[in-house]
N, C-alpha and C positions, 0 to 999 in steps of 0.2 A: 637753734639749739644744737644742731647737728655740727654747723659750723663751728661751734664757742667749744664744743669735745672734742673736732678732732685737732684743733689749734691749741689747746692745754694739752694732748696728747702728745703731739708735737713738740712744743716748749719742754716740757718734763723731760720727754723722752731724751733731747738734746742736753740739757742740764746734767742728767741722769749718764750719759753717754762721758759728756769732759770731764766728770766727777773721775770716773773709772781711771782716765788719760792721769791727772791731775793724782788721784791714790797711787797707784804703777811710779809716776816719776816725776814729781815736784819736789822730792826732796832727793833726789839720784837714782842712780837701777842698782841692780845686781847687790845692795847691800853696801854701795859707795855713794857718801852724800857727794852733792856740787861742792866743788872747793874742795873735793879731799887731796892731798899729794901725792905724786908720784910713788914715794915709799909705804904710805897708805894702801892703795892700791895693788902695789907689786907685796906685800903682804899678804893682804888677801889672794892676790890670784899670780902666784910668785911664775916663773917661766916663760916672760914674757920678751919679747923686743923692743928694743928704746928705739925710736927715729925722729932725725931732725924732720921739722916741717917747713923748714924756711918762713915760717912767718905768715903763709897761705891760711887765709879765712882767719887772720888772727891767732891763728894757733903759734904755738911755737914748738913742742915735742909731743908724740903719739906714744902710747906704748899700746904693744898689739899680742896677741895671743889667741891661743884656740880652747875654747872651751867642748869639752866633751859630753857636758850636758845640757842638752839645749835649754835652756830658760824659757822658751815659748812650747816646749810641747813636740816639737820639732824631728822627726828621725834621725838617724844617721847623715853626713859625717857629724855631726855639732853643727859649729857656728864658729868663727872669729868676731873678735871681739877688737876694737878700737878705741881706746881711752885718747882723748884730744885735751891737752892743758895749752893754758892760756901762756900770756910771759910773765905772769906772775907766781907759774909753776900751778894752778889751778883747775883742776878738773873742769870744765865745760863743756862738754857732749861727748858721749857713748853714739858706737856707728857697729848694727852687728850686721853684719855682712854673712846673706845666706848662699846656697849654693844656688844656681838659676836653675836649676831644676825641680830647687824645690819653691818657686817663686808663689804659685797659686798657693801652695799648701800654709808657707810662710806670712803672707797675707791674709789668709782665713786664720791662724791659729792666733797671729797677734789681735785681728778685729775680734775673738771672741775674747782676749784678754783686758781688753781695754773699748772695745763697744766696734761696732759698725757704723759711728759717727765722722765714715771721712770724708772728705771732700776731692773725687778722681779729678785729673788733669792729665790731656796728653801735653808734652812738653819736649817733642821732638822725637829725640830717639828714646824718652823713654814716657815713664807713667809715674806720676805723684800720688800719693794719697797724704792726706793733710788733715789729722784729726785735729777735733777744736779742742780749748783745755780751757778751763777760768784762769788758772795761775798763768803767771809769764812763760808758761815751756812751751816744747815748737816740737811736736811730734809728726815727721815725714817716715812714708817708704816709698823709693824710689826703685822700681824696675825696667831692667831695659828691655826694648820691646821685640829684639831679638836675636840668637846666642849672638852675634854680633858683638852685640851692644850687653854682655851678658852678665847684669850684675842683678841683685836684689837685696838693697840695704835700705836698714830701719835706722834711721837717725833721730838721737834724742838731744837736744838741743838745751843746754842748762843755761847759756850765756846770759838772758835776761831776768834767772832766777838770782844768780850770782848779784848783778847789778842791783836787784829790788835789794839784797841781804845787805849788801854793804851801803845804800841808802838808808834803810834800815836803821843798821850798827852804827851811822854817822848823826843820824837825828832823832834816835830814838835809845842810844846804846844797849841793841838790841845784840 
């Protein structure tokens, strides 16, 4: 008996956990769906940087900026913010980039946003967490493991929501 509770306790729990991932950013962050456009985006959050990406990880232009209020909870300075479009000029992953100093705090504030369902990895010079999510998203925070190596960014990864949508729209004209 003890065993069958604490293994439904478990299962829920985890459910319960990529439900959070999944509400937060299956349909985009910040109040930008996947697929929005650059002019979309720079709309919303005008003052930002264009740069080429050469094509790296399928991207083809970044637009970057600093926001002053952190979205996770965050202190001071903010947070930069990373919009990644596709070549087809399409929003596909948000990368907000904390200060390494505030690595631990950044880490604890996102997992109470979105659950304590990650899964750590060391993976050389830095550290993974890898929340689970039911929908196609791929939520990472990668930190490096020292000022060295000094980053701590949370990356939200849309490219396989995109993909399911325009499946979707192709066979279901959705």
């Amino acid at each position: 008996m003890l065993r069958t509770t604490c293994m439904v306790l478990l299962l829920t729990g985890g459910v319960a956990n990529a439900g959070m991932v999944d509400d937060q950013f299956s349909k985009g962050a910040l109040g930008i769906a996947w697929g929005a456009t650059l002019v979309e985006v720079q709309t919303k959050y005008p003052h930002g940087l264009t740069w080429d990406t050469n094509g790296s990880d399928g991207t083809f232009f970044a637009y970057e900026l600093h926001l002053n209020e952190n979205p996770f909870g965050i202190g001071d300075p903010g947070v930069h913010v990373h919009f990644y479009f596709n070549r087809e000029e399409k929003l596909d992953r948000i990368y907000f980039m904390f200060d390494y100093d505030q690595r631990d705090d950044a880490l604890y504030r996102v997992g109470e946003l979105i659950g304590q369902d990650y899964i750590p990895r060391d993976i050389g010079k830095e550290l993974s967490y890898r929340w689970r999510a039911t929908t196609p998203i791929s939520v990472v925070m990668y930190v490096g493991k020292t000022r060295h190596y000094g980053w701590a960014e949370l990356c939200v990864d849309g490219r396989d929501v995109l993909k399911q949508q325009e499946w979707e729209a192709k066979h279901f004209g959705r």
